[in-house]
Structures are given as C-alpha cells and as structure tokens.
N, C-alpha and C positions, 0 to 999 in steps of 0.2 A: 430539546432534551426530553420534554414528556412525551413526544411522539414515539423517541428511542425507546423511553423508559417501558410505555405501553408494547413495542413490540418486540422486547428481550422479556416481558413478561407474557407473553403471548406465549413465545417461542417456548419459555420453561414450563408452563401449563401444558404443551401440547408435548412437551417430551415425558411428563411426566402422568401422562394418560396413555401415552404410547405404554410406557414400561408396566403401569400398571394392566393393562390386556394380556401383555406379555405374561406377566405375572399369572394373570388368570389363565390365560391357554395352558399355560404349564400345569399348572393345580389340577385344571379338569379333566387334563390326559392322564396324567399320573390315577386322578380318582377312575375313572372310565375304565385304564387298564386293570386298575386295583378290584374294583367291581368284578371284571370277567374274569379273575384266577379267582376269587371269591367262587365265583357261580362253577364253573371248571372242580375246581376240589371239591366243592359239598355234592356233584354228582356223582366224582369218583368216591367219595364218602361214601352217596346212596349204595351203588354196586357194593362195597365193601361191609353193606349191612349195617349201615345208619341207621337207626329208627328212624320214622317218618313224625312224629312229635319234635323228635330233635332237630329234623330240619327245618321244622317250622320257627322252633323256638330261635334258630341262630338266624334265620331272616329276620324274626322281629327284632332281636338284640342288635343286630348290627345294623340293619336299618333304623333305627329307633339311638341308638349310639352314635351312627352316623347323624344324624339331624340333630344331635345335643350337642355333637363335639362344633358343630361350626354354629352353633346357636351360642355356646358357651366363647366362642374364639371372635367373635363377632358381639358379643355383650358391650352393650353403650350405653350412654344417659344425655349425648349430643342429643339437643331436639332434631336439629337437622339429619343428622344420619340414626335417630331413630322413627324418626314419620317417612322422610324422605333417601332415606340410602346416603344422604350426603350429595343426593343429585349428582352422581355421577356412574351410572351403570351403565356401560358402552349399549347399543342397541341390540350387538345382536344376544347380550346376554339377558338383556329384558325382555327380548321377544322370546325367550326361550323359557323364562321365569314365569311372563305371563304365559307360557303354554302349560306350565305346570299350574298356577294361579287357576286357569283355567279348566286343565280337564279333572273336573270334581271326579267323585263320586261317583254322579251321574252322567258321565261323558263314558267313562272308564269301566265303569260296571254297568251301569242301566241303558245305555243309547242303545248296544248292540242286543242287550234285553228286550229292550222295547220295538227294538226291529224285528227278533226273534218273533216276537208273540203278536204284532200288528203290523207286519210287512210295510206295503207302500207306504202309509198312514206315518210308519214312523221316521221316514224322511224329512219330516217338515223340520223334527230338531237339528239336523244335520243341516238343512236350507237357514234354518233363520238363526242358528249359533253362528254360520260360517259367513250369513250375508251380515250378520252385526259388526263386525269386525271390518267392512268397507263402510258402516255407518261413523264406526269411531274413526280411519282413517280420513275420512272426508269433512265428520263437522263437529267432532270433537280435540282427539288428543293433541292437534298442535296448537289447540287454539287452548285449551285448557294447559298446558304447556306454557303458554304466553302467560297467563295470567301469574300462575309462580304461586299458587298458595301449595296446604300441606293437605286437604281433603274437598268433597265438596260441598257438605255445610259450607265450610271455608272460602269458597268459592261464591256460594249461593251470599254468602252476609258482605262480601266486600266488594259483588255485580249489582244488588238488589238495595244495599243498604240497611241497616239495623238489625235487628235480634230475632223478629221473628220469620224471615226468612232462612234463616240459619236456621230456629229452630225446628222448623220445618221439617228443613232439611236433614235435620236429629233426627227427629223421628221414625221420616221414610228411611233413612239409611239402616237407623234399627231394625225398623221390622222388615226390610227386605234382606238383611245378613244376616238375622237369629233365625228368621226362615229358610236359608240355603245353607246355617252353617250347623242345624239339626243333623238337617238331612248328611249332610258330609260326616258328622261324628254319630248319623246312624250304620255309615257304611264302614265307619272303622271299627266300630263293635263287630259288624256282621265279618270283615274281612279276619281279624284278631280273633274272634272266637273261632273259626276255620282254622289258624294258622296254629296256636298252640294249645285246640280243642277243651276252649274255657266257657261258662256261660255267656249268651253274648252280653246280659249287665257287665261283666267284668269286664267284658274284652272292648267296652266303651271307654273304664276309666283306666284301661293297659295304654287304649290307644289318644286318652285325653294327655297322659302325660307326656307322648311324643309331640304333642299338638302344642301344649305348653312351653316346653325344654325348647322347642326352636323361635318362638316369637315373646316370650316373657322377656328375656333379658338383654336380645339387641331391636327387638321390632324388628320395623321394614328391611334393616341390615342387615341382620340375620335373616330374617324370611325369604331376601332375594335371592341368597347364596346357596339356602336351604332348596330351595324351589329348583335352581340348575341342577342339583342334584339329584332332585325328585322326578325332575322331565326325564332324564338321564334310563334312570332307569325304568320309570312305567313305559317309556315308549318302545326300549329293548321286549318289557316285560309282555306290552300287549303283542308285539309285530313275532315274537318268536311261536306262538300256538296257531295263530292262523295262517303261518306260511308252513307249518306242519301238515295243521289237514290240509292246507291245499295239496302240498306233494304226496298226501295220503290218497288223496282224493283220484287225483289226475295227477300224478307225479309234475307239477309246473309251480315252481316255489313264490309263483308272483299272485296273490289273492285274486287282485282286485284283477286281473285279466280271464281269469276263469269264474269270475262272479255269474254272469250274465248263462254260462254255459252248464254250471249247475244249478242256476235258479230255471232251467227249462226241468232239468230232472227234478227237483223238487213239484215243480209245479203239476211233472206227472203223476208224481207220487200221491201228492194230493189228493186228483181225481179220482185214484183207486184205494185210496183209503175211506173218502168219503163214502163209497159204496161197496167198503169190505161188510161182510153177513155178519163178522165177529164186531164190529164199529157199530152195525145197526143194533145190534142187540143190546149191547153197552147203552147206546142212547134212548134205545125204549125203555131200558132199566131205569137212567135218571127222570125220563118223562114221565113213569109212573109215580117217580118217588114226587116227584115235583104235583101230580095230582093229587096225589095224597096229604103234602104237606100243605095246599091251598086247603084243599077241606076240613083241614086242622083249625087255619087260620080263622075259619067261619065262625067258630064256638072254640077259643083257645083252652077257656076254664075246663069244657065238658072234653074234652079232649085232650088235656092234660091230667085232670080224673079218671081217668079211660089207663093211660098208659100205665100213671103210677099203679093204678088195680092192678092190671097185666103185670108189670116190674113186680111185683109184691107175691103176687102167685104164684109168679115163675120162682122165684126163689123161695118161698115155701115148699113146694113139690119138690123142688131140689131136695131141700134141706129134709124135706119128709124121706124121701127116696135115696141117702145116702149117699148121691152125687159125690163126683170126685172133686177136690178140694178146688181145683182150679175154676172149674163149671159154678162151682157155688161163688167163690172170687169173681171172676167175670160176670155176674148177675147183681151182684152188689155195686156194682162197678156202674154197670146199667142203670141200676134204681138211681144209685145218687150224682149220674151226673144229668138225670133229670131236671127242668130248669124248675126252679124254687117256686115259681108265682104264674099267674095270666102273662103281667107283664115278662119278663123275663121270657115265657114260650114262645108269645108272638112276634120280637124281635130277634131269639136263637131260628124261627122254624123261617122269620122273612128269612135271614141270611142264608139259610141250608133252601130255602128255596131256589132265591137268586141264584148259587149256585150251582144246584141240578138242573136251571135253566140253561146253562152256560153250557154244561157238559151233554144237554140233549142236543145241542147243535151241531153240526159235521166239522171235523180238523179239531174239537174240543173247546169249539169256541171263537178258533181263531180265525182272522179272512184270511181268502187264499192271498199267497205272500205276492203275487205280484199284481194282485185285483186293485189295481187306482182307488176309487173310493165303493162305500158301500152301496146296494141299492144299483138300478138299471136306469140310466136316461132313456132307451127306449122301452123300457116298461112300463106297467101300467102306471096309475096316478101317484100309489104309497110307495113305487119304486124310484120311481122319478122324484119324491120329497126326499127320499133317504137318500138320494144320489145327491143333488141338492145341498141339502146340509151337513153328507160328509166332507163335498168340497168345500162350503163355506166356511166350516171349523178347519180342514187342514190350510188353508190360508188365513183365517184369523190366528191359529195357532201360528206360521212363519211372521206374522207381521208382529206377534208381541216378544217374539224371540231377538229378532232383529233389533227392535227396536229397544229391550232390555236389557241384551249385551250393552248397546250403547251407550246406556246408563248404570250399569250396574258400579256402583262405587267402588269396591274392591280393585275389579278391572282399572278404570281409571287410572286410583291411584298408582297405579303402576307408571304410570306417562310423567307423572309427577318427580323422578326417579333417575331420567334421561339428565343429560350434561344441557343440550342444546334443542331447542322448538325441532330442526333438523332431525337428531338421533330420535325423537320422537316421533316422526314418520316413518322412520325407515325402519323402530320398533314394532310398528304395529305391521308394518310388511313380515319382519320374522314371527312376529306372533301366528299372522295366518300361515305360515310355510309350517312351524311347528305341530299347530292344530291341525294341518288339511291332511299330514303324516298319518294320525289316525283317525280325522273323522273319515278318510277316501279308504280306509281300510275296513270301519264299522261292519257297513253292509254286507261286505263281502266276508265277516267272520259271523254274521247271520245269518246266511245263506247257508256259510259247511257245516255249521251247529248243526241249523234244522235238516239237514239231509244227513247227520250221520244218526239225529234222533230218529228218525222216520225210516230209514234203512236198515240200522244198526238194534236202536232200542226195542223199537216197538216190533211184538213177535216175539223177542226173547220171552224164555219162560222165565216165570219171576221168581224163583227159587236159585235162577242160573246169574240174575242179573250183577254187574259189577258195582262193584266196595262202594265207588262214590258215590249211589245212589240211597244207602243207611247213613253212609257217612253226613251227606249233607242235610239227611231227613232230623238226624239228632239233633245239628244246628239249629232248624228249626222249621217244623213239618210244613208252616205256612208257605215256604218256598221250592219244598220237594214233598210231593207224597204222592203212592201209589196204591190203589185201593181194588181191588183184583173183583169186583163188584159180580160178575160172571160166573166168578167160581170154576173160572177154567185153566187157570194158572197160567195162562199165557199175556203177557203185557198189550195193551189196546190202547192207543194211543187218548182216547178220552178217559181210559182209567189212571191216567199219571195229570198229575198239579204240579206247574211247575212256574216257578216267579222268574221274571226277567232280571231280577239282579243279582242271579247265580249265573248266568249263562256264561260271561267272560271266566269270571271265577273257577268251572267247571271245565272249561274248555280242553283245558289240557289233560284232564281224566278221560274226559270223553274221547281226545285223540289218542288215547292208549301210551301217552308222552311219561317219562317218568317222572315222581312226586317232587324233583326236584324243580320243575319248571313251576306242579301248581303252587310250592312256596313262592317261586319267582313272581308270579300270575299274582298272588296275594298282596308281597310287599308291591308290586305296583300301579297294586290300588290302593295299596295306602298311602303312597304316596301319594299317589292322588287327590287322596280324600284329605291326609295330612297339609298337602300344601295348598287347596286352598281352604281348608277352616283356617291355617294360620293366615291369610291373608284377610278373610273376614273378619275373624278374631281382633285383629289389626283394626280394622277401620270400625268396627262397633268399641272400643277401646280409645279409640283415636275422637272419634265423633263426640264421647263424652270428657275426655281430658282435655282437650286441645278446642275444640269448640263449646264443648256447655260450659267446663270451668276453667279454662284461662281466657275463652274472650266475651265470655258472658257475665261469670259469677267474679273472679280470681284475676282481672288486667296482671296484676305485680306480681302472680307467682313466678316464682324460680322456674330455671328450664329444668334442674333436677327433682322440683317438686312434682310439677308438668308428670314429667317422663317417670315417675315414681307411679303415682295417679294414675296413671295407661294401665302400668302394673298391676296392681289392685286391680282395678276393672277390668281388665283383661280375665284373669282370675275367677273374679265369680261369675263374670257373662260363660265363659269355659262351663262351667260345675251348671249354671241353669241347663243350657244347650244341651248340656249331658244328661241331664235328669230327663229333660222333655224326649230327647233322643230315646230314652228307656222305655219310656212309656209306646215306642215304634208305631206314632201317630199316621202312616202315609208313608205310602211308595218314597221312593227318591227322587223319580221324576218328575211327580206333581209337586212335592214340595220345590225342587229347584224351579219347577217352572213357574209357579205363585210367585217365586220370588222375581222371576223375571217381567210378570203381570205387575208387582209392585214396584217395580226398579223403574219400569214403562212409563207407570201413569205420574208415577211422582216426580221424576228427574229431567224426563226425556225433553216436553216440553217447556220446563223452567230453565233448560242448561242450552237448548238448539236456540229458541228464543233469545235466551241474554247476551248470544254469542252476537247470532246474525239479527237484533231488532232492537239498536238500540232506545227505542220509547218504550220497552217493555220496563215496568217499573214493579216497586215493593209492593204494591196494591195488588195488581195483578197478578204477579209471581207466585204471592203468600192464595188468593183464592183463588188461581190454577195449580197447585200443591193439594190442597185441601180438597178439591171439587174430582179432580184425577184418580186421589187415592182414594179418596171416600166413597165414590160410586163402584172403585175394583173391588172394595173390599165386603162391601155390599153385596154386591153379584155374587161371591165367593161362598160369604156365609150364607145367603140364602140357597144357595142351588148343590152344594158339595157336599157330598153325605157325611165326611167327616167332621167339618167344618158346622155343617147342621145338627150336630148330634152336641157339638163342645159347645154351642150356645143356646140348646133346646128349640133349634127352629121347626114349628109345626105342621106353618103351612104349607100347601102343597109346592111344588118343585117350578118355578115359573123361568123356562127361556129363553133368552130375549133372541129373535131370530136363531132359535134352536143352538147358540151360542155354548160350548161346555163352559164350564165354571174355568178351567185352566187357562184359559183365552181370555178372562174379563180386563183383561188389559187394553182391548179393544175399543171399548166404551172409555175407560179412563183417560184414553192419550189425545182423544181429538177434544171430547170434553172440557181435557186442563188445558189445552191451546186456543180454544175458545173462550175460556175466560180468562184468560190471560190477555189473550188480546183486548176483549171489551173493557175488562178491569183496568188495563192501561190507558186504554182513552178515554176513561171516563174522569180520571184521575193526571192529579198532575204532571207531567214528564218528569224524568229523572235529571239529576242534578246535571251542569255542563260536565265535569271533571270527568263523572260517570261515562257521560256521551263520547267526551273524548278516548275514552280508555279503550270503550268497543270498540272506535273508530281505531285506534292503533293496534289493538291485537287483529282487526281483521285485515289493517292495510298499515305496514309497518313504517312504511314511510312517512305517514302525516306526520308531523309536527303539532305538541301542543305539552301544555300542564300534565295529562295523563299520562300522553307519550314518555315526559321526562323521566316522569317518578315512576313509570311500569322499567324503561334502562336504567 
C-alpha cells in the first residue's frame, strides 16, 4: 500500500508540474506578443509625432509597471518560496532567469564598450564569463543542489560546521554583491537619465524603485519571474541594432558572420588614420599640452601663481577695454575654475596630464582592434616585456572570471531554485544557450560601432554632427565629448572622448534607426541592470536575515519575522548602493570585475574543496576565507588608483609580476587552497556524519547516517 501510495503521489506531483509549465508557456507568449504590439504602436506613434521624451517616459513606465505588477502578484512571506522560489522553476525557465540574473549592466552596456575601446584584450571577459558557467556545470550547481540549503553561508556553516564559517561567508558575500550591485544601480542611473532626460542622481533613485517593487515583497519568487521577463526583452533589445548595422553595412542581417569581414576594413582604416596629417596635428597638440603640464608639475605653487596673475589680467583688460559681456563671462569662468591650492593643481594638472598622454597616441589611445596583445615578441627587450605582460594579465584576467562566475553567490543561488539535482544541470546548459545568444553577438556589434565611428563620424564637420552626440554630452561629458582642439572644425578622431558604456546605448543613433529602438536599447539595459541588482539585492538581504539572524543570533524566529527582516535589509542595503552609486566611483567593468576577484578568492576554494575533499574542515576553511580575500583585497587597495585614493595609499604602485589590480584574484584563489589544505591537516578531521554527507552528495548511492538525513 505505501508503495501504491508513493507512486499515485508521484504521478500527481508530476501532473501537476506538467500544468504548471503549461501555465507558464502560456503567460510568456501572451507577454512576448504583448511586448511586440507594445513596441509596433510606440513606432507608429514616433512617425505620427510622438515626442521622443515621451517615448522614453512610456518605456520606463511600462517596463518598470511591468516588473511591479508581477513583483506585486508574486508578493509572499513562505520562507521557502521567498529564498528559494518554492524549488520549483522548471529548468529551462531558470536558465533563462539566470540569463537575465546574469547579463548585468556590464555584460549589456559595457562588454561591447570595452571591446569597442580595447579590441582583442577585451575578449578575455567573453572567455572567462562564458568558460565559468562549464565550471558551475561540472563542480558546482548539482552538487550544491544536493546539499538543499537556501544560500551559501548556508552552505558553508552546515559543510564546515559552526558560526564562523558562515560568517565568513557573510561577509565575502557582502562585499562581493554591494560591489557588483553599485555598479548595476550605477548603470540604471545612466540608462534612466537617458530615457526620460533627468539628472542622472535622479534617474538612480527612478531606477532604485523598479529594483525594489520587483524583489521587496516576493524575493526569489518574484525575482524569478521578473527576470524571464527581463531576458525577454534586453535580448530582443540588444540583437535588434546590431542586425541593423549589419544590413547597413553589407546588407547580410547575421552579425556575427560578417564580423571578421569588417574588422579587416576597420583594421584598414586604422592604419590610415593613424597617419592622417589632420590626427598628427591633433597629437602634437596634446603632446605639447602634456609638456607643459609636466613643467607645471615641477613647481605647482609658482605655476599656479603664474596662472592666476595671467586669469586676473586678462580679465582686467577686459574689464578696462569694455569687452563684450560674454568675453568678460568666459574669463571669470577661467579665473575661478582655477584649482584653489598646490595641492588641488598638482592632482587636477596629473589628471589633465594622464590624459593628453592618452590622446597624443595614434587611434586616441586605443590598440589596433585586432592587435592580440600589446608590445612585439620579436622586438626589442621593452617590446618583448610589454608583450609579455599583456598576455600574462589577459589570462590572469580569464582565469579570475572563470573562476568567479563559479562562485559568485547570486548566481548560485539560482540552482537552489530547480525542482530536482537533474533540472539543475540541464539549468545551467540553458543558462549558457541564453548568455552565448549575446555574448557571440558582443564582438560583432563592436566591430560595426567602430567602423561606422571611424567611417561615418570622424571628418564630419562639427557643427554638422548628429543630435546624439549633445544629447549624450548633457548626460554627462565624462562619456562623450568633443573638443575641436585644432580649430578646424572638422571632427579627428583623437579630438572625441568617448566611454564604453554608451556604446550599446548609442548604437542605435549611431545606425541612423529611429528613437524608438534607442528607448527599446534603454529598457533593455535596464533590464539588465534591474534584474540582477534584484538578485544581488536578494542574497546580501538573504545572507543577513537568514544566516546572521535566524541561524546565528534569532534560532526561534518566525518564518514571517525571518521574511519581514530580509525586507528591511533589503531596503537600506538598496539606498546605501545607491548613495555610493552617486558618488560614480569606477567604470562598470572594474567594479563587476573586483567582484569577481572577490567572489574567486573567498568562495571558490572553500566551496570545490568541501564538495570534492571531504578532510577539509572549519579550521581550514575559516583561514582559507580569510588568507584568499585578504591578500585580493590588498592588492586592490594598494595598486588601483581609485581604491588608493579612498584609503590614502601613498606608496608607490608595486606589481606583482606586472599583475593589474582587476586580476588580484589570482593571488587569492591558489593562496586560500593552500591553506585550506594545510589548515586541514593540521587540524582535526571533520566529524563522520560530515564525511558521510560529502561522500553522498558526491556518490548518491552510498549508504549512511548522512545519506539518510540529506533524503
């Protein structure tokens, strides 16, 4: 009878996971279609003389509505289905959630940025995001899967034992999510102040409250469903501009097949720009300024004396001579935005240094786009180190990628999510089908970018140039400007600044596509960005409710106290994130990628280890935690010029095997594996129960005490 009993209940769980898919394919077609008569009308709109404000504004509204409405229809206080979905999200709709989970910010705005402006070089985040994801299918998500908690503190305190593995794992978790989830709620500022042309402070806390409304009031349940959504449409949003220029380009609508065939024209272009007569001029211009601002540097005080005398005369003689009002304005303007002190000159003139050095170099700085690394292995001796060390950084850079998807918590918890250890592998297969969608498109909408800027832009006269280039100067000159240095009124391609994480953003001005796409372009990076700070959001929320105060501080609290507590915390982790995002501390990419240096050296090792070793024990664990992150973070602050500036680091810039600071993950991961290991043999083994438990999540069939109580 209980055999029967067991498999009529078999049979109704499986009928009723059937209907529920059912249910969902239905939902997403209906939304999918809903989307494209959505996008269909607001074009026929644009033609009909829509303002382009107001198309912005009804992308944000209805995208931002859309993420409330199923954040609000999805609102729980089950612990289960608010950490965990309720464990049950078919696979392929989890590998679709962690595709949105995944393409931040910086996948979505800055990868194909960073290609733009650093060619080969910017492959390795494409290699080491995309080979992470064969690290989590092989030695993570099924095994972490097995084990059944709700995070990985969680994990780490009930593999390791006791408190302070866990809280460890508090920690690293913290500082690798409030690092990546800056960054993400610095890209909804930038995307929202674009979309319905607000300061971007504002269009931080426009786009903090979409980020709220979807994971405040159902968690992970709402964030999953939020997130199909969200893939939905950034991955429409990115694949529709780049199969434009392509057919612009070479009428052939498939990108990535004609990649290769205009990065040869690009590559020509290159060569004759670098020795246009109008480029050399330009770069002797910045090389003087750059001579002059060194001999500034020599005597800042007597040379900050000097100017202000000058600023002071000149506007005198104005003011003597009757000068027209504007002349005498603009010298005022001069005078006082001279810097106030010594100090204050000699770090405005270093930076106006650094970069006139940038811009006295050919292409504006950038290498040529298909040049492997920098530097000549058949060159002389300083060609051959710089050749050297550009390869040794773009593989240390894939290996901390790699190996910080792997760990990255947010991700994870997504595996936690699936019905069965099973859906949980076949998750992580749709995940990479999801992601390979645009990372295999990346390159190839880096390539038509820079050959329609290099074809198209540069040579325009700059009185001729188009809208979107004020447009996005007002958002904020840092990422567009152009400075006619020559006084020839013709555009040079060293006289435009331009930042990589407009580039996708732009794209669709730049293909001459109407405003309706670059709202489209917009929301689907905000999506982007939206869905995963809501997952980070989540797990720095999670990490302190559910691990520091119900299994540290709070055993007996309620599961609605629990799930209240996330709330709150969720909340002001939100509003910090957002404050530090104002302050536009760092690119997108370095910060995501710090995060992945610390995700590396904290996790990676304590998580592969506990899975496949079972003497690794709480000694160990806890000073491979410690010894991983402590030396990443080290490296960081000493070597990163940001990073050295928020902690006053003086000394000079040390290193290690020419190592950039974005990479210090490298040091950390073999470090905490080494002391893990020794810490473990030095120290007692771990309990049997423990030994058993690995032994079963790794080999399902043993038999034992652990076995029983993990079925």
């Amino acid at each position: 009878m209980a055999g029967m009993f067991d498999v009529d209940q078999s049979a109704s769980k499986s009928a009723t996971s059937a209907a529920f898919r059912k249910n969902l394919n239905k939902v997403y077609k209906w939304y999918t279609g809903g989307f494209l008569v959505f996008l269909v009308a607001l074009a026929i709109l644009e033609q009909m003389g829509m303002p382009r404000a107001w198309i912005g504004m009804a992308f944000l509204l209805a995208t931002i509505g859309l993420y409330a409405g199923i954040g609000i229809m999805s609102r729980t206080t089950d612990a289960a289905e608010y950490y965990v979905a309720g464990r049950r999200v078919p696979a392929f709709y989890n590998g679709m959630a962690t595709g949105a989970d995944w393409m931040s910010a910086a996948s979505f705005i800055g990868m194909a940025g960073g290609l733009y402006l650093t060619g080969y070089d910017g492959l390795a985040f494409i290699m080491g995001w995309t080979g992470g994801y064969c690290l989590v299918a092989l030695f993570l998500a099924p095994y972490m899967r097995k084990f059944g908690q709700f995070t990985i503190p969680d994990f780490l305190g009930e593999r390791y034992g006791g408190n302070i593995p866990r809280f460890l794992g508090i920690l690293a978790a913290i500082l690798c999510s409030f690092t990546y989830v800056v960054a993400q709620i610095y890209g909804v500022g930038l995307i929202t102040a674009r979309m319905v042309n607000v300061q971007f402070e504002v269009g931080i806390f426009l786009g903090l409250g979409g980020i709220l409304v979807c994971s405040f009031l159902g968690g992970m349940r709402a964030v999953t469903w939020t997130q199909v959504a969200q893939y939905i449409i950034l991955i429409v949003a990115y694949m529709i501009p780049v199969v434009w220029l392509s057919i612009k380009q070479t009428s052939v609508p498939i990108p990535q097949a004609v990649y290769g065939y205009q990065l040869e024209k690009v590559t020509a272009k290159e060569k004759l720009l670098a020795k246009d007569p109008k480029e050399l001029e330009v770069r002797d211009i910045f090389k003087k300024r750059s001579a002059d601002l060194a001999e500034k540097l020599k005597d800042p005080a007597t040379a900050l004396a000097a100017d202000k005398a000058a600023a002071e005369k000149k506007l005198a003689d104005l003011k003597s001579s009757s000068a027209p009002a504007a002349q005498v304005t603009a010298a005022e303007k001069e005078l006082a935005a001279l810097p106030k002190d010594a100090a204050a000159a000699t770090a405005a003139w270093t930076r106006a240094k650094a970069g006139a050095d940038v811009k006295s170099r050919p292409l504006n700085g950038m290498p040529p786009h298909a040049q492997q690394f920098a530097g000549d292995p058949n060159g002389d001796a300083a060609a051959q180190k710089t050749y050297d060390t550009s390869r040794r950084n773009f593989l240390a850079l894939i290996f901390c990628l790699m190996v910080g998807t792997a760990a990255l918590p947010h991700i994870l918890m997504r595996y936690y999510t699936t019905p069965s250890v099973k859906e949980a592998r076949e998750s992580v297969t749709w995940s990479l089908f999801f992601i390979f969608l645009l990372y295999f498109t990346a390159p190839a909408l880096a390539v038509l970018v820079k050959y329609e800027v290099f074809h198209v832009l540069i040579g325009t006269p700059i009185d001729q140039l188009p809208a979107w280039v004020s447009a996005w100067n007002k958002v904020d000159p840092s990422l567009l400007s152009i400075t006619d240095i020559n006084k020839d009124g013709i555009l040079q391609l060293n006289e435009m600044s331009i930042g990589g994480d407009i580039v996708v953003l732009a794209t669709p001005e730049i293909g001459g596509l109407p405003y309706v796409i670059s709202g489209l372009v917009a929301a689907g990076g905000l999506a982007a960005a939206l869905s995963t700070a809501d997952g980070l959001l989540l797990t720095i929320a999670n990490a302190l409710s559910h691990d520091l105060y119900y299994k540290m501080i709070d055993p007996n609290a309620s599961t609605a106290r629990r799930v209240t507590i996330s709330k709150a915390l969720l909340l002001i982790v939100a509003l910090a994130a957002a404050y530090v995002a104002a302050q536009k501390p760092a690119d997108i990419l370095f910060l995501v990628s710090a995060a992945f240096s610390f995700a590396a050296a904290a996790f990676f090792p304590v998580l592969v280890l506990g899975i496949f070793w079972k003497r690794a024990n709480r000694v160990g664990a806890s000073l491979g935690m410690i010894a991983g992150l402590g030396i990443t973070v080290y490296y960081m602050v000493m070597n990163q010029p940001w990073l050295r500036s928020i902690f006053g680091v003086t000394s000079p810039v040390d290193l290690w095997f020419g190592i950039l600071p974005i990479s210090a993950g490298v040091f950390g991961v073999p470090l905490g594996i080494l002391v893990i290991i020794i810490g473990s043999l030095l120290t007692p083994e771990p309990s049997k129960e423990v030994q058993e438990l690995v032994d079963h999540v790794r080999y399902p069939d043993l038999k034992g005490t652990a076995a029983r109580a993990v079925a």
